[in-house]
Steps between C-alpha positions, in 0.01 A plus 500: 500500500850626353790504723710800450882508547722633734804763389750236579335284247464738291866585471583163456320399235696432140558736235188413314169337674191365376161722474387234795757590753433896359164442584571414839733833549169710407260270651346419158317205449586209229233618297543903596859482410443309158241744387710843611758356304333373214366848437801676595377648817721338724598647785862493337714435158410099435709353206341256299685158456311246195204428713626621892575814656786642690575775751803658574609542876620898384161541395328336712697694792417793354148478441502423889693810538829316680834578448719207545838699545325649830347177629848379527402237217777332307817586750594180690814691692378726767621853439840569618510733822591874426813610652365823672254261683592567902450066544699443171817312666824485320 
């Protein structure tokens, strides 16, 4: 049985994966996976590398339809408190 991921893993992972760890985003199989992307119906864009493939987290993110900018993804500093805010203290 494939083990999905969770968002927070998903956010986190490197710029560029490997179809494996793709697979396990879509719930694909080893062999699933392979054969989407060796036909080029893969689930996203796969880039071919010599003899291995590679996903990018932008496309797998979007073929998953999540926007890391509203998931809070890639900010380590918590947003600075607005100044109208009535708890705001100065």
């Amino acid at each position: 049985m494939t083990r999905g991921m969770q968002l927070n893993e998903l956010l986190n992972l490197p710029v560029m994966v490997d179809l494996e760890t793709s697979n396990r985003a879509f719930l694909l199989g080893r062999t699933k996976g392979f054969s989407l992307a060796k036909k080029g119906e893969y689930p996203c864009h796969v880039i071919r590398v010599g003899r291995t493939y590679r996903v990018s987290r932008a496309a797998l993110l979007r073929a998953l339809d999540i926007d890391p900018n509203e998931s809070g993804a890639g900010s380590s500093h918590p947003t600075p408190p607005c100044e109208n805010d009535p708890h705001h203290q100065r």
